[in-house]
DRENKE-987074 format. One line per 8 residues: their letters; for each residue x, y, z of N, C-alpha, C, O. Coordinates in steps of 0.02 Angstrom, whole numbers, plus 50000, padded with zeros to 5 digits. Layout:
// residues N
A = X Y Z X Y Z X Y Z X Y Z  ...
***
This chain:
// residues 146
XXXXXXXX = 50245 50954 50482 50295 50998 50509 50302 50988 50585 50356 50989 50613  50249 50979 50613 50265 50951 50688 50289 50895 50705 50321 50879 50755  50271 50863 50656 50321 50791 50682 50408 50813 50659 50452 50782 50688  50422 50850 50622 50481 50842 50620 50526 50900 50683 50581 50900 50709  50454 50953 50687 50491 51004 50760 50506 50944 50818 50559 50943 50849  50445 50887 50831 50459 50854 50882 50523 50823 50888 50559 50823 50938  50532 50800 50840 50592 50757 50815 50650 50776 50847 50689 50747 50884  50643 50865 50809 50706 50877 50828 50723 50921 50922 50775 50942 50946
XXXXXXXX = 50672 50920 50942 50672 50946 50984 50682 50886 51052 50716 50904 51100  50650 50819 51053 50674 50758 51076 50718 50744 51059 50742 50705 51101  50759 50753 51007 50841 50731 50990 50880 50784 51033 50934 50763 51053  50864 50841 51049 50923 50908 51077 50901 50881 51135 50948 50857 51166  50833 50874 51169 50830 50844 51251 50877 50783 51264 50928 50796 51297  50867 50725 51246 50897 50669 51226 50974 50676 51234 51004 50644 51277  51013 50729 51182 51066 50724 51169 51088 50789 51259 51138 50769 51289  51069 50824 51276 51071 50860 51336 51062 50845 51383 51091 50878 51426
XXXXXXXX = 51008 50776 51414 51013 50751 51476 51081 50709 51488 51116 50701 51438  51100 50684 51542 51171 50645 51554 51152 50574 51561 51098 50557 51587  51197 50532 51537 51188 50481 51532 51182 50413 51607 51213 50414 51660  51141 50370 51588 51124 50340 51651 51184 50301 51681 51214 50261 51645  51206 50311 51755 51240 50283 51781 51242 50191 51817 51280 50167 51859  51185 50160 51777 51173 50085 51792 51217 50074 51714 51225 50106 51662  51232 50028 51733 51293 49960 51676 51359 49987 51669 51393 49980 51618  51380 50025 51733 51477 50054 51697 51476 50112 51691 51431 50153 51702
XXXXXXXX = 51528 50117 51671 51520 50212 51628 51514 50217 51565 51550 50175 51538  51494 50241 51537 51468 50252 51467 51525 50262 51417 51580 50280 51439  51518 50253 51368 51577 50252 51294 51589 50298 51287 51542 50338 51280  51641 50318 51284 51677 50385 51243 51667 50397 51178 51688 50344 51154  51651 50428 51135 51615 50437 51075 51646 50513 51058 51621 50560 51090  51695 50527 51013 51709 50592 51001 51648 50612 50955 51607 50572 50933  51648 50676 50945 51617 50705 50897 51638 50703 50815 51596 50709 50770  51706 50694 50805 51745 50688 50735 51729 50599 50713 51736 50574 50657
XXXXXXXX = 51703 50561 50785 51717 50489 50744 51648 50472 50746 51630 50414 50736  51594 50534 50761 51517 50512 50752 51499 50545 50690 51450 50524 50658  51537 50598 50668 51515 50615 50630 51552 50568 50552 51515 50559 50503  51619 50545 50552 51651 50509 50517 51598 50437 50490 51587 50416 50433  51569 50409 50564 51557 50349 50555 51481 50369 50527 51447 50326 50498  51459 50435 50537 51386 50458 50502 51395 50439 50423 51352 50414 50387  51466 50458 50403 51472 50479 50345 51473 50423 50314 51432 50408 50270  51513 50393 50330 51511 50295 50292 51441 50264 50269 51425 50239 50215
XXXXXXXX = 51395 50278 50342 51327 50252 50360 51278 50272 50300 51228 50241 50282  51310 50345 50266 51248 50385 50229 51286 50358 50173 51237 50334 50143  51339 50343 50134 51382 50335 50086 51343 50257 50088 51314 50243 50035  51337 50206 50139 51314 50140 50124 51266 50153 50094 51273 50143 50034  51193 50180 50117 51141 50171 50154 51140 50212 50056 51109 50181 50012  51167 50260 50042 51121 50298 49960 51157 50255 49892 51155 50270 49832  51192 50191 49927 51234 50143 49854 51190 50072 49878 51209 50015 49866  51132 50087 49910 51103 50026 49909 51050 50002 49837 51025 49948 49821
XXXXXXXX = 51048 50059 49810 51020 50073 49741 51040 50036 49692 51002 50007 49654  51121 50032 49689 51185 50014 49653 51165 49958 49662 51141 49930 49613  51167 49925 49721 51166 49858 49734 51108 49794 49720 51111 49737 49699  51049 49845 49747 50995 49803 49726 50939 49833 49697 50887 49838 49730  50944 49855 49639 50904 49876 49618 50811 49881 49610 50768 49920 49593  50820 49802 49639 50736 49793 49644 50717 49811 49686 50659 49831 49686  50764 49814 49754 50733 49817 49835 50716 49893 49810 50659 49913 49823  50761 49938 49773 50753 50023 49771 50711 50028 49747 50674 50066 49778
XXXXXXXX = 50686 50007 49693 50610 50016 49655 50546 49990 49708 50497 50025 49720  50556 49927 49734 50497 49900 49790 50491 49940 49838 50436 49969 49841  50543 49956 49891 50544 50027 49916 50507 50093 49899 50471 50124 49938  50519 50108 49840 50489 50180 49810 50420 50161 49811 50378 50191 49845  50403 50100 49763 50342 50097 49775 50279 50090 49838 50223 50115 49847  50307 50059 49861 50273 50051 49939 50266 50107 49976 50215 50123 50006  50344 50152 49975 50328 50232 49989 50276 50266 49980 50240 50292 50023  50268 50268 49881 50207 50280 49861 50148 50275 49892 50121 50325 49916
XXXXXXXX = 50123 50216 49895 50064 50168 49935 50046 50198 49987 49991 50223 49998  50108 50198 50033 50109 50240 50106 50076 50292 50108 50028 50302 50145  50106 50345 50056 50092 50415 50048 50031 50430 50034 50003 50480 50055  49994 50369 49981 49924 50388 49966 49884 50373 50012 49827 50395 50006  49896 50339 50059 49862 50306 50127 49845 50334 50167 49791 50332 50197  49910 50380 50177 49911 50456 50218 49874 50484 50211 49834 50497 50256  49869 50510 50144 49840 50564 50125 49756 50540 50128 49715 50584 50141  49731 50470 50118 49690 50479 50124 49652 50460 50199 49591 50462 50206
XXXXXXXX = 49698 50443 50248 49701 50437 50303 49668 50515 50351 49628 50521 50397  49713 50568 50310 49710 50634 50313 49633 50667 50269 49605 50708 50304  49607 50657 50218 49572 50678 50206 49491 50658 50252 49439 50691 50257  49513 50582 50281 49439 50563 50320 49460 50584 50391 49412 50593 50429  49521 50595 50419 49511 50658 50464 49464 50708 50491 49422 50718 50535  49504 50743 50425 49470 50825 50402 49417 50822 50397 49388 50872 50418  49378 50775 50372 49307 50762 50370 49282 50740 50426 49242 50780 50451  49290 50690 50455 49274 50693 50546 49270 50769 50593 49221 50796 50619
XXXXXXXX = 49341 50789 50594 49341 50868 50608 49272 50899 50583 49218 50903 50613  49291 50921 50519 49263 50968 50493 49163 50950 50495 49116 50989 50497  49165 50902 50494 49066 50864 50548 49061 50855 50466 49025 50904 50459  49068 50830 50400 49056 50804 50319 49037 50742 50335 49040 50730 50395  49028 50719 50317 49004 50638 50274 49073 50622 50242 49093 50650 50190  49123 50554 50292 49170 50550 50244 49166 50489 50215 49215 50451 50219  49099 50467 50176 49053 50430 50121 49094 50468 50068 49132 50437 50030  49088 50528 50067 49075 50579 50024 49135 50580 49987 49126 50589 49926
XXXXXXXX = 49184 50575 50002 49270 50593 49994 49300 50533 49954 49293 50473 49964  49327 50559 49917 49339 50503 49862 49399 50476 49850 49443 50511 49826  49413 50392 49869 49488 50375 49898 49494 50340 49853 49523 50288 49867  49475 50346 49793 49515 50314 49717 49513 50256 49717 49547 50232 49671  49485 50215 49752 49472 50139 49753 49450 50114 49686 49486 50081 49649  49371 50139 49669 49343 50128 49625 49354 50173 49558 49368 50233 49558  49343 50129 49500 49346 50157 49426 49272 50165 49424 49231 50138 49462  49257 50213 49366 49202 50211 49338 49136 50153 49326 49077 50149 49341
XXXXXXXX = 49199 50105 49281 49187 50017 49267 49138 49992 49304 49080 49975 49293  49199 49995 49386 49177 49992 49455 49094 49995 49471 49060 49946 49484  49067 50071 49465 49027 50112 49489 48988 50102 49451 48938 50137 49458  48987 50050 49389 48918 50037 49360 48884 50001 49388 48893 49971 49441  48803 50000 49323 48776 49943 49338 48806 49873 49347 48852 49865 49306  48798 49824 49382 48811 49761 49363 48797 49728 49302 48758 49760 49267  48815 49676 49281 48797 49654 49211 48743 49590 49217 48791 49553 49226  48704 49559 49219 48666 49529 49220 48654 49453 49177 48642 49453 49117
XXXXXXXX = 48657 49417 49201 48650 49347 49122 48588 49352 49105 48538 49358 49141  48593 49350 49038 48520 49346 49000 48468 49288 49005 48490 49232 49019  48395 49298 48993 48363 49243 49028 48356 49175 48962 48374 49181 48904  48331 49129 48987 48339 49033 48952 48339 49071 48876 48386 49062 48838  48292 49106 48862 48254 49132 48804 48326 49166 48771 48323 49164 48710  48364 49185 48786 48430 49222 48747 48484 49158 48726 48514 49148 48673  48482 49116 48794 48525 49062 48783 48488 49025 48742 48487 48977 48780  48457 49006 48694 48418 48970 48664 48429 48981 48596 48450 48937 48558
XXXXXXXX = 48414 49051 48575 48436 49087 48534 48511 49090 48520 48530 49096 48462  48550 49085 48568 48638 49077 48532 48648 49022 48534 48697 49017 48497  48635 48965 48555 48637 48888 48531 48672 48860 48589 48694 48802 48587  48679 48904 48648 48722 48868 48672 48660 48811 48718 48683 48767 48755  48596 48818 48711 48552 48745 48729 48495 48760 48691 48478 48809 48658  48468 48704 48703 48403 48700 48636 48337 48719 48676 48322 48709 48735  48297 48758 48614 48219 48792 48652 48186 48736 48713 48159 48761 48762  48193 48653 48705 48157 48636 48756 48188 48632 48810 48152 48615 48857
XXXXXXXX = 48269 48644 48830 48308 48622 48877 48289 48710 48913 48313 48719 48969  48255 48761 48887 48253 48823 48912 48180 48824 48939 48162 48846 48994  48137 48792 48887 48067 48814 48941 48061 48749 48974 48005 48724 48979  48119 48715 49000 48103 48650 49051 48104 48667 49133 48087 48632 49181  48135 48740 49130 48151 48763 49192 48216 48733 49229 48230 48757 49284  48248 48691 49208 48314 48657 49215 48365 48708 49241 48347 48765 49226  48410 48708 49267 48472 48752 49284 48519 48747 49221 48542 48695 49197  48531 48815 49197 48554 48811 49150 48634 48795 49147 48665 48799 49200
XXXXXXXX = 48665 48779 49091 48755 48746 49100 48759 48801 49138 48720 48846 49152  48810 48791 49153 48879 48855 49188 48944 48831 49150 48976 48778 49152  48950 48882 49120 49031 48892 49082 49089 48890 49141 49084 48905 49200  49142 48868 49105 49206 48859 49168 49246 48921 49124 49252 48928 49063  49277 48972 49193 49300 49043 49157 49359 49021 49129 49384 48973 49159  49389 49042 49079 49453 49033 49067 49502 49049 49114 49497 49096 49153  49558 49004 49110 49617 49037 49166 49651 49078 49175 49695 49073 49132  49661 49128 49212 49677 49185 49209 49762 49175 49248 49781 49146 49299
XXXXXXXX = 49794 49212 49200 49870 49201 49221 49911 49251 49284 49915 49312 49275  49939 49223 49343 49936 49272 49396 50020 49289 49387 50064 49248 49377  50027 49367 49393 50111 49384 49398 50118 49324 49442 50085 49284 49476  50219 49347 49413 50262 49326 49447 50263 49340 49514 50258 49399 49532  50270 49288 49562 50303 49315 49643 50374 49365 49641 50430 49352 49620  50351 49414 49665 50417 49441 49705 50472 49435 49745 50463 49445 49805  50532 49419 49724 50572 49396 49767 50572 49420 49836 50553 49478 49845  50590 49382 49888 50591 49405 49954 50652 49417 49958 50698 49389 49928
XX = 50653 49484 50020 50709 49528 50025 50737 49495 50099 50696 49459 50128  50797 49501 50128 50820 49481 50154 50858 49546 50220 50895 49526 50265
***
């Protein structure tokens, strides 16, 4: 709410001081053709939807992003302020999944047992194979906006 009192309170100063007398005299600008040419500007500016539909969805989303950023920008604040541990405060990064144990490879003695090498290639102390991961398929690029 203060940023938008500021806003508007630097826009009424702004629009109330007189304009600077370096480069000429300043443009004549009625009030009927600022507000006319407002009107076009807001009529473009809400059919950009119409037009490109992806940029409006990429937009929204990134908004999104923003907003949760904020907010959690805002919650480790409040916690600075307020003297908490902002360890403590929970910024949705991690899943559960996440927050487990790690998973561990089983020792020669397991691999031996599923065949993938034989009992003497396990108590030889040898480095055992390493599997190559399957390929994992990456989205599409996003078109770039212009």
């Amino acid at each position: 709410m203060f940023v938008f009192r500021s806003i508007f309170w630097l826009t009424a100063l702004v629009l109330i001081l007189p304009p600077s007398s370096e480069g000429g005299p300043p443009p004549r600008v009625s009030l009927m053709e600022s507000a006319a040419a407002f009107r076009v500007l807001a009529h473009d500016v809400t059919s950009v939807c119409d037009r490109h539909p992806h940029a409006c969805e990429t937009s929204r989303d990134t908004l999104t992003l923003l907003g949760k950023k904020f907010a959690t920008g805002r919650d480790l604040a409040a916690a600075a302020f307020a003297g908490t541990d902002p360890e403590q405060i929970d910024t949705g990064t991690l899943s559960e999944a996440d927050l487990a144990v790690p998973w561990t490879t089983p020792g020669p003695e397991a691999a031996a047992q599923s065949g993938d090498i034989g009992p003497q290639e396990a108590s030889a102390g040898r480095p055992l194979p390493v599997s190559t991961p399957s390929p994992t398929e990456l989205p599409a690029p996003r078109p770039q906006l212009l």
